[in-house]
Backbone as CSV, one residue per row, in Angstrom:
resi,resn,N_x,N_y,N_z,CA_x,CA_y,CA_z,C_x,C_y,C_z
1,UNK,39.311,29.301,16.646,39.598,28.403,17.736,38.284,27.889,18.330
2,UNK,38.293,26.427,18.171,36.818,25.971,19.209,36.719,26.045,20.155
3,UNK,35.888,26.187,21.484,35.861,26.203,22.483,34.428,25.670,22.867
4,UNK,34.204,25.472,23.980,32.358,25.055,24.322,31.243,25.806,24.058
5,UNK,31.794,27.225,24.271,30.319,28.182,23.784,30.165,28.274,22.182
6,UNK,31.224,27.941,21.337,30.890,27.880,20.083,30.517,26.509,19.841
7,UNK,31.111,25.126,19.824,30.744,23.740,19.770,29.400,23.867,19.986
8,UNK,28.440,24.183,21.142,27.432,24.544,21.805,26.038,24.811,20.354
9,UNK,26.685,26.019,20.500,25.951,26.936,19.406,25.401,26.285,17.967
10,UNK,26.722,25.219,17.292,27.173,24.754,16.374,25.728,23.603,16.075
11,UNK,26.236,22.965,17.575,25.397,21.574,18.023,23.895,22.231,17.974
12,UNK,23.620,23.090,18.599,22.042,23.754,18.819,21.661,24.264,16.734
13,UNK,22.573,24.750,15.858,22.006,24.903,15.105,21.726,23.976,14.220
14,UNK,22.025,22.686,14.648,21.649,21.396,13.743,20.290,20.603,15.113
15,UNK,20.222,21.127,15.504,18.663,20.730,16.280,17.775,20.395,15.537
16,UNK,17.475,21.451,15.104,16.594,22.011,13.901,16.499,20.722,12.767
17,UNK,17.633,20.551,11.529,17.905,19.510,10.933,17.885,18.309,11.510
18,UNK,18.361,18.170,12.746,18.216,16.299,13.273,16.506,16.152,13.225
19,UNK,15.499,17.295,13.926,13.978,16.948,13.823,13.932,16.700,12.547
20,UNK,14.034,17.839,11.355,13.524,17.628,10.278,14.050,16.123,9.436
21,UNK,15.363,15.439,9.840,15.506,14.156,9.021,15.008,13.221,10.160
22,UNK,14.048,13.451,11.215,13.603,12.308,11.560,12.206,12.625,11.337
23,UNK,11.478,13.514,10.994,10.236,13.657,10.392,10.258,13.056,9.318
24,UNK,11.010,13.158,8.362,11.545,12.925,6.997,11.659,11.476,7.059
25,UNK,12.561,10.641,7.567,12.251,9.237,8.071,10.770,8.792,8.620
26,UNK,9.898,9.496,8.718,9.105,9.268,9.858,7.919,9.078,8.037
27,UNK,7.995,10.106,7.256,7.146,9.935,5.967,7.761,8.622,5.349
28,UNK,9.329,8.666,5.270,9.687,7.152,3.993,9.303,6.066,4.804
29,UNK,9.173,5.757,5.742,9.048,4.619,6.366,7.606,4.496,7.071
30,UNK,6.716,5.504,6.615,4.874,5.216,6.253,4.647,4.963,7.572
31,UNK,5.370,6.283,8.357,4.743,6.142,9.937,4.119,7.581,10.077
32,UNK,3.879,8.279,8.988,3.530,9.743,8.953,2.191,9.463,7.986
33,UNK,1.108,10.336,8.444,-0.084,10.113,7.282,-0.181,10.935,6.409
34,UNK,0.056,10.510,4.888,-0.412,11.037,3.698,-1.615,11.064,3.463
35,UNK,-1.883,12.335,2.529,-3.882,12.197,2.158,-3.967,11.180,1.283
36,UNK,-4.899,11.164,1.529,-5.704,9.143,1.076,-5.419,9.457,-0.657
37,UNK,-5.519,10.764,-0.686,-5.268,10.728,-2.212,-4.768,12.920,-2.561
38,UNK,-3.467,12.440,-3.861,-3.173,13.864,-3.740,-3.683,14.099,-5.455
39,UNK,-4.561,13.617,-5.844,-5.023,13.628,-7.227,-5.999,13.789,-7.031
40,UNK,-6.991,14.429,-8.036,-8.417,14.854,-8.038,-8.976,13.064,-8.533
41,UNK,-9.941,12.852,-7.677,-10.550,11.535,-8.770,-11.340,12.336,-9.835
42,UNK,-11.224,11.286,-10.611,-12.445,11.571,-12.251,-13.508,11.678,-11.901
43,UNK,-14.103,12.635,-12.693,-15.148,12.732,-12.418,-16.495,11.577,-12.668
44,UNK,-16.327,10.666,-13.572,-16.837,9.510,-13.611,-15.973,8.485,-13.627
45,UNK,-16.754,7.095,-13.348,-15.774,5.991,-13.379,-15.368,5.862,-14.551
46,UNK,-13.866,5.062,-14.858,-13.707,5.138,-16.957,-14.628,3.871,-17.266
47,UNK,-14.943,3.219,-18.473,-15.229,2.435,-18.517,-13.855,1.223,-19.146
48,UNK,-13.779,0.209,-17.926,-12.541,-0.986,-18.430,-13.195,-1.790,-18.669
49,UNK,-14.239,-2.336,-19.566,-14.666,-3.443,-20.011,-13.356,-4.454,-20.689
50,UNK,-12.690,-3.415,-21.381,-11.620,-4.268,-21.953,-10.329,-4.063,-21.692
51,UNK,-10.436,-3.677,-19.989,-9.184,-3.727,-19.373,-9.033,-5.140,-18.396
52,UNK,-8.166,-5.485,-18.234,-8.081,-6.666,-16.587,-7.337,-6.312,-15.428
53,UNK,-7.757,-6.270,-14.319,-6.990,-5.846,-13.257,-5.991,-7.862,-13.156
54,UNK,-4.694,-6.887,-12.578,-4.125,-7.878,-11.670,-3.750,-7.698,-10.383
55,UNK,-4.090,-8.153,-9.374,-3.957,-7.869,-7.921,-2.740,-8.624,-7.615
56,UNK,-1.681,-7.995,-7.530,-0.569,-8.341,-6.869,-0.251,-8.563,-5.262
57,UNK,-0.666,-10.085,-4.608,-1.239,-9.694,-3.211,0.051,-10.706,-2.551
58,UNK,0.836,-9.878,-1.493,1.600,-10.904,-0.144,1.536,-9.649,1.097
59,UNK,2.228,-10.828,2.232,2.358,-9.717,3.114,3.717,-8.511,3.004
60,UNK,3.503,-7.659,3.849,4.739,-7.179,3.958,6.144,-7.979,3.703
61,UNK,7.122,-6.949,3.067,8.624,-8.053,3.004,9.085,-9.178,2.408
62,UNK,7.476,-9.485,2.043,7.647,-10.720,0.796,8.182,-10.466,-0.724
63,UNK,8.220,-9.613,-1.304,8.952,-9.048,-2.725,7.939,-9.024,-3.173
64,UNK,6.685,-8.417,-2.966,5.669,-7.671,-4.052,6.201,-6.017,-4.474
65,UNK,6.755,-5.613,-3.484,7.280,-4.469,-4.127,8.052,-4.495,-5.241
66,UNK,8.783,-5.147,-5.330,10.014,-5.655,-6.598,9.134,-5.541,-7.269
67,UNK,9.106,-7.075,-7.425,7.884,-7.579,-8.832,6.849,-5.854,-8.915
68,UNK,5.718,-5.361,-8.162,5.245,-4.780,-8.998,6.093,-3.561,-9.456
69,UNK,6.946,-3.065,-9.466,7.889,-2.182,-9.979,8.205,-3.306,-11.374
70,UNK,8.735,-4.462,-11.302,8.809,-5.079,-12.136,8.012,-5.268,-13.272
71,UNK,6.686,-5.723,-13.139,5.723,-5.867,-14.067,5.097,-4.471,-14.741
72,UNK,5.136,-3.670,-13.781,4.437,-2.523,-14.097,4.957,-1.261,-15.473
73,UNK,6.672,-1.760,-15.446,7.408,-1.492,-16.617,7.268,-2.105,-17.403
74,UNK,6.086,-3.184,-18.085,6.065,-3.622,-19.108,5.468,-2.256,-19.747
75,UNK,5.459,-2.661,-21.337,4.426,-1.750,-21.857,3.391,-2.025,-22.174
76,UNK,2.557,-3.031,-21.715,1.015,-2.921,-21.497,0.630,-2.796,-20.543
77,UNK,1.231,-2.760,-19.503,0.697,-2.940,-17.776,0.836,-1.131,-17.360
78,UNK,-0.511,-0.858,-16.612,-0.309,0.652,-16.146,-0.123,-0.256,-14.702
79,UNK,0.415,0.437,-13.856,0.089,0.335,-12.122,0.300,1.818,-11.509
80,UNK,0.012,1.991,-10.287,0.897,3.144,-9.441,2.429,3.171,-9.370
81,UNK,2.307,5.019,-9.408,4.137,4.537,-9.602,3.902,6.731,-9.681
82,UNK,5.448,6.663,-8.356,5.376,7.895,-8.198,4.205,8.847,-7.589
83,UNK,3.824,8.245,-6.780,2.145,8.563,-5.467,2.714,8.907,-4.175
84,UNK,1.883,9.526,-3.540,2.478,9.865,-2.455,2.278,9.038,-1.410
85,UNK,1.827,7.834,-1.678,1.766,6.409,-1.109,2.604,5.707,-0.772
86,UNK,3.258,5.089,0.516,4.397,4.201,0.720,4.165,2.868,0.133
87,UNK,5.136,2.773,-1.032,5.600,1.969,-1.677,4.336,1.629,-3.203
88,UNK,3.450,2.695,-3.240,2.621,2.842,-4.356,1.283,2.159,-4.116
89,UNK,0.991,1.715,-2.576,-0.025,0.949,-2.795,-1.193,1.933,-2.870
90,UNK,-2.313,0.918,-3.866,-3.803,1.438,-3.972,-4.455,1.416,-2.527
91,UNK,-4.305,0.771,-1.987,-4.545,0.513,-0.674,-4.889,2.265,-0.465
92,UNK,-3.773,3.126,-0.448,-3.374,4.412,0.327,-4.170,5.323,-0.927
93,UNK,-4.572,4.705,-1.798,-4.574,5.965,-3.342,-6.087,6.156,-3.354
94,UNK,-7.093,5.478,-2.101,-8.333,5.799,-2.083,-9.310,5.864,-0.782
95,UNK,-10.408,6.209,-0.440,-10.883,6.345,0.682,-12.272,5.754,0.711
96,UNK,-12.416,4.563,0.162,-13.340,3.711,-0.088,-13.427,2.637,0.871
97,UNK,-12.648,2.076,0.872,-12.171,0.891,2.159,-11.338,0.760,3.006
98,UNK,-11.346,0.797,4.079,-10.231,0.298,5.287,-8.877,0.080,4.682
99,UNK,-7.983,0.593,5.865,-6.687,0.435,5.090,-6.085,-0.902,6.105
100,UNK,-4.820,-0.725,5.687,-4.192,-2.362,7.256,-4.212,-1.414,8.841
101,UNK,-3.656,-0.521,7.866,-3.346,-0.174,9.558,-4.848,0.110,10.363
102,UNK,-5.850,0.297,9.452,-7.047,0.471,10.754,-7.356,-0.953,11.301
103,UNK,-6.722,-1.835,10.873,-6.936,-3.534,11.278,-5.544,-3.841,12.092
104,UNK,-4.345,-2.903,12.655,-3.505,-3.303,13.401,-2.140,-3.105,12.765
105,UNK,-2.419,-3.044,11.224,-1.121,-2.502,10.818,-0.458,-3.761,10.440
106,UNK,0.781,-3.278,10.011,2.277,-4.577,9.805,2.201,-5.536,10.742
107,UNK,2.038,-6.637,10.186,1.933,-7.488,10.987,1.045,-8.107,12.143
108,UNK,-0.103,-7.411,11.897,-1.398,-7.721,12.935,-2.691,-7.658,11.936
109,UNK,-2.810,-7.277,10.625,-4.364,-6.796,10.359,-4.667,-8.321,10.029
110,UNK,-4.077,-9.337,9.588,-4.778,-10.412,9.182,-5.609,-11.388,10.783
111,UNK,-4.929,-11.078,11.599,-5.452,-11.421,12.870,-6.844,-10.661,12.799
112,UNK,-7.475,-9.544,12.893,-8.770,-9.029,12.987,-9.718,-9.649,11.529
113,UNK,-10.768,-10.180,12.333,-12.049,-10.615,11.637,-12.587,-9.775,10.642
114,UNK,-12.394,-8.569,11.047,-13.409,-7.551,10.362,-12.539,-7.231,9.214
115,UNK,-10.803,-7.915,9.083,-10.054,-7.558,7.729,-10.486,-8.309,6.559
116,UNK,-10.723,-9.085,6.923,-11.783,-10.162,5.805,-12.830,-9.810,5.581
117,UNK,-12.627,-9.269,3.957,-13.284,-9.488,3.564,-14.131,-10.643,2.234
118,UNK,-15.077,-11.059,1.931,-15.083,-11.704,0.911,-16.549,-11.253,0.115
119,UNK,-16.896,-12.685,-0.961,-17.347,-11.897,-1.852,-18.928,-11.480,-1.404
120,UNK,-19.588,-11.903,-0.595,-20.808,-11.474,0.301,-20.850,-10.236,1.171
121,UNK,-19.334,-9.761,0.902,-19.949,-8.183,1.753,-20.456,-7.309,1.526
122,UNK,-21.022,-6.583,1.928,-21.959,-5.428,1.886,-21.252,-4.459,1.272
123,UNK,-20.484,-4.131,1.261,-19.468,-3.153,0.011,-19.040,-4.029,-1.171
124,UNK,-19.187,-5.235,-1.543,-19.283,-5.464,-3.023,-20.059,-5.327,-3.927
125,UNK,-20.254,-4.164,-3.884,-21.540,-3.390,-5.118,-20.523,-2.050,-6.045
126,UNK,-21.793,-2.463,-6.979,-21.516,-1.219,-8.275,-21.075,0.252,-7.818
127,UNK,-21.410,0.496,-6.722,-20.952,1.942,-6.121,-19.401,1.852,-5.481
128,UNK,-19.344,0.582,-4.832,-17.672,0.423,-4.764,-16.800,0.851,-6.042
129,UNK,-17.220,-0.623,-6.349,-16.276,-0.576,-7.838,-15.959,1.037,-8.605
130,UNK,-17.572,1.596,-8.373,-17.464,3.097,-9.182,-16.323,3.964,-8.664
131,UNK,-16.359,4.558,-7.352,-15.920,4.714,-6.842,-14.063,4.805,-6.437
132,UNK,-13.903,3.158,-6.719,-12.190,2.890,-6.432,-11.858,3.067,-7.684
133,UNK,-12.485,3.040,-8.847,-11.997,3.140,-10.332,-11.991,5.129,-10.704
134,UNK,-12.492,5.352,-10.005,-12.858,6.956,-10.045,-11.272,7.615,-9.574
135,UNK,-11.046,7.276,-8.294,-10.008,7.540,-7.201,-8.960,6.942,-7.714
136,UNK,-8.391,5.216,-8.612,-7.370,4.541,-9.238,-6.962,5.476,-10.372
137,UNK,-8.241,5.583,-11.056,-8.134,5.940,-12.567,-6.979,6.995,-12.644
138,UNK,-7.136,8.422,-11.452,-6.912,9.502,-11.426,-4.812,8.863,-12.063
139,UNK,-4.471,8.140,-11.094,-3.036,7.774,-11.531,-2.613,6.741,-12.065
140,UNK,-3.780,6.172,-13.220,-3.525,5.291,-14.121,-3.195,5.849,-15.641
141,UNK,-2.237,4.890,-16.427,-2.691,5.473,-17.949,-3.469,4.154,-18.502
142,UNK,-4.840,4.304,-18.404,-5.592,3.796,-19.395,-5.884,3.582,-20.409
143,UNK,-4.671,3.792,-20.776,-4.673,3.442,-22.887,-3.912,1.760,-22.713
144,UNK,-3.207,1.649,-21.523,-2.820,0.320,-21.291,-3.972,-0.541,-20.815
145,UNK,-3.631,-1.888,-21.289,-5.082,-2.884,-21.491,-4.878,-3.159,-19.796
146,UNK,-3.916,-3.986,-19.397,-3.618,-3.942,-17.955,-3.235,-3.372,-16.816
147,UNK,-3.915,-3.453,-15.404,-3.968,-2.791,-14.889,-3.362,-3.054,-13.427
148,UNK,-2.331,-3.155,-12.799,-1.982,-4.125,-11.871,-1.972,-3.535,-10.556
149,UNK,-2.497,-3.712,-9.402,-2.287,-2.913,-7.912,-2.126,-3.922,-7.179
150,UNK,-1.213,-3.445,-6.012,-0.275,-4.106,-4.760,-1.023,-3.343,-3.225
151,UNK,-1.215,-4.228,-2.678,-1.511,-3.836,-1.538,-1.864,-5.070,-0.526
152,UNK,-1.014,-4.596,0.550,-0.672,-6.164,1.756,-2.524,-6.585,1.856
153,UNK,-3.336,-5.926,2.160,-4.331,-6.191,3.045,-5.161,-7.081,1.675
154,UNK,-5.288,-7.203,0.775,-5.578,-7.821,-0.521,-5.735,-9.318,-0.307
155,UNK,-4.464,-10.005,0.676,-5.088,-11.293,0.685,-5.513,-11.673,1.550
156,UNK,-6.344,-10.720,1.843,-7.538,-11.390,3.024,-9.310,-10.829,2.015
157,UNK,-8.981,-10.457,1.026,-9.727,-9.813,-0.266,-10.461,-10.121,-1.182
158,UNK,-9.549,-11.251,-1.537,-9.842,-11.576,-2.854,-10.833,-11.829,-3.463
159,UNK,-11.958,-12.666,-2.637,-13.070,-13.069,-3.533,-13.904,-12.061,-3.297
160,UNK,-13.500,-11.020,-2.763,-14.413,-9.537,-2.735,-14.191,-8.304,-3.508
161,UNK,-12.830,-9.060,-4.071,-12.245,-7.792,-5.673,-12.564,-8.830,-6.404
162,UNK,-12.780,-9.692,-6.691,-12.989,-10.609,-7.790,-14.438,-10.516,-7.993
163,UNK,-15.147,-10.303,-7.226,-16.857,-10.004,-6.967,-16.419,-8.223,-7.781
164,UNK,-15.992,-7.591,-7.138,-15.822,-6.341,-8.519,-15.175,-5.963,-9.546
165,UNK,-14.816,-6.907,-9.952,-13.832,-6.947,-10.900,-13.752,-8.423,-11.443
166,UNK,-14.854,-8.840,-11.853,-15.047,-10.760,-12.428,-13.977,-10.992,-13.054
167,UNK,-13.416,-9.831,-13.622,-12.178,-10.705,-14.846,-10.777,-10.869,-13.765
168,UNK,-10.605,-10.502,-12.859,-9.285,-10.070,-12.483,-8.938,-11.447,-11.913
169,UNK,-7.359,-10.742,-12.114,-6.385,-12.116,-12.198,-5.598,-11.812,-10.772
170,UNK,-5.295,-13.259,-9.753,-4.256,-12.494,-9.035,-3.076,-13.167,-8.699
171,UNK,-1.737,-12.487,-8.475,-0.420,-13.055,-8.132,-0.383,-13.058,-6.921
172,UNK,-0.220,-14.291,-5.969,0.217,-14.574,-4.885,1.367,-14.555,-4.543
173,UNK,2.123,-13.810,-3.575,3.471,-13.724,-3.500,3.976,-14.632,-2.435
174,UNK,4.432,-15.523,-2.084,4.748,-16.504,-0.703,6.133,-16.526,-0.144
175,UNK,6.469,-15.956,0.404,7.822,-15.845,0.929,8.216,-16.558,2.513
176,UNK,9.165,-17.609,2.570,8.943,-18.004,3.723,8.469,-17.510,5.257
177,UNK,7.831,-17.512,6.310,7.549,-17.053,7.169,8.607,-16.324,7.828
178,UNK,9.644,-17.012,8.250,10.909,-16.928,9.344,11.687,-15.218,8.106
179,UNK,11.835,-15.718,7.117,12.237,-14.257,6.721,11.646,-13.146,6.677
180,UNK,10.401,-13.419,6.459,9.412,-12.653,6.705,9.283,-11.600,7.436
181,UNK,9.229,-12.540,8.949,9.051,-12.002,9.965,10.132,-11.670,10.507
182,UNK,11.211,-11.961,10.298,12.502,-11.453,11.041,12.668,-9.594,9.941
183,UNK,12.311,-9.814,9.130,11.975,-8.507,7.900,11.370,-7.416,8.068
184,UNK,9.943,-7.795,9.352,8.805,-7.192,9.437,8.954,-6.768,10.910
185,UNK,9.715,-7.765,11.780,9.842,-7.462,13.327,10.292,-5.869,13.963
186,UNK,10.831,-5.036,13.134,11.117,-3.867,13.589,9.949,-2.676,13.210
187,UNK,9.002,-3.066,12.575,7.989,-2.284,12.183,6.856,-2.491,13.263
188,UNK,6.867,-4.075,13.483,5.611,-4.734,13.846,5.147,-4.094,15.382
189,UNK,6.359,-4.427,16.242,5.821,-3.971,17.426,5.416,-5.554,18.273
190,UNK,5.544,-6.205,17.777,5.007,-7.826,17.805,6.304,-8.801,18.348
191,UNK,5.759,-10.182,18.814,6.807,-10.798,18.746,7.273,-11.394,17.446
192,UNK,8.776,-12.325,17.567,8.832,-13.005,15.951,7.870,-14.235,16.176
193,UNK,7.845,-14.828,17.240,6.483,-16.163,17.016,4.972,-15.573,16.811
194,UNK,4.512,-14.309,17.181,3.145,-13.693,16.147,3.360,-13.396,15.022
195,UNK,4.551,-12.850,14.601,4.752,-12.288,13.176,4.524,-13.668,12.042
196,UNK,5.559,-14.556,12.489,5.347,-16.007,11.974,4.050,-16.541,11.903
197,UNK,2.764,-16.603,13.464,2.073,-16.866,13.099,1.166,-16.016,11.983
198,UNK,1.541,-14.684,11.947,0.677,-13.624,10.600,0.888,-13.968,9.612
C-alpha cells in the first residue's frame, strides 16, 4: 500500500539518478570538459607528404556534422570518429590552439579579433604543424591517402591551415542564417538578431 513516507523515500532514491542523467546531458551536449586529448600523441610527427588534408569548415547547425560522418565512411578518407570529443571535432583532439569556446563559444567566437586567424600568424610554423599532426595522428588511420577534420572555429582559419598544410583542400558548409540561428539560439545564450549577425 502507498502512502507519503514510502512515495517520499521512492522519490529521494531517484535523486541520485535525476543528478547523474543531468551530468550525463551536461557531457552529450559539450557543456562538461573533456581532456583535450584521451590518446597518447605519437611520438613523432608521421610523415603525410602524400596525404591531403580536407578541412570541413561551417558554423554550428549548418550540417558539417552529417557530411563529415558522411565523407569520412568513404574508404580512402580517415577523419575522427568515436573521440571523446563533441561531435569528433579536431578542434577538442589537441592542445595546440585555442578552442571556440575560449573566443565566446556557440555563437560568439567569430565576433572576437583574436579568433582570426590567418596565414601571417605567429603559430604558422613547422612546430605547429609538428605538433597537431603528432596529437591528430594518434586517432587517424594513415594508410588512408585522405585526411578530413571538422571544426566550427576553422572558418575564421583558413589561410593559416593552408599556410600548414599547402596542399589542403577545404569544404565550406553555408546554411541559411535564420535556420541557423534559430538551431543555435538555445546553446548560444545570445539573441536571434546576434546569432544571425554570427
Amino acid at each position: 500500500m502507498w502512502h507519503a513516507c514510502s512515495w517520499r523515500s521512492d522519490r529521494e532514491a531517484f535523486i541520485p539518478l535525476a543528478r547523474l542523467r543531468k551530468k550525463l546531458f551536461k557531457l552529450l551536449a559539450g557543456k562538461a570538459d573533456w581532456p583535450a586529448t584521451a590518446r597518447r600523441p605519437l611520438d613523432t610527427a608521421p610523415a603525410l607528404d602524400a596525404h591531403r588534408f580536407v578541412f570541413l569548415v561551417g558554423l554550428h547547425r549548418s550540417g558539417t556534422s552529417l557530411i563529415h560522418r558522411i565523407l569520412r565512411g568513404h574508404p580512402l578518407i580517415t577523419g575522427f570518429a568515436g573521440t571523446p570529443a563533441r561531435e569528433d571535432e579536431g578542434q577538442h583532439l589537441q592542445t595546440v590552439l585555442p578552442v571556440g569556446r575560449d573566443f565566446g563559444g556557440t555563437g560568439r567566437f567569430a565576433f572576437a579579433a583574436a579568433a582570426h586567424f590567418t596565414a601571417d600568424d605567429p603559430r604558422a610554423t613547422p612546430a605547429t604543424r609538428e605538433a597537431l599532426l603528432r596529437q591528430w595522428g594518434a586517432w587517424l588511420d594513415l594508410d588512408k591517402p585522405i585526411i578530413i577534420e571538422k571544426s566550427p572555429p576553422n572558418l575564421l582559419r583558413t589561410t593559416f591551415l593552408q599556410q600548414l598544410f599547402p596542399s589542403a583542400a577545404f569544404v565550406v558548409v553555408v546554411r541559411h542564417p535564420i535556420p541557423v540561428a534559430l538551431a543555435t539560439l538555445k546553446w548560444s545564450k545570445t539573441s536571434l538578431a546576434e546569432l544571425v549577425l554570427h
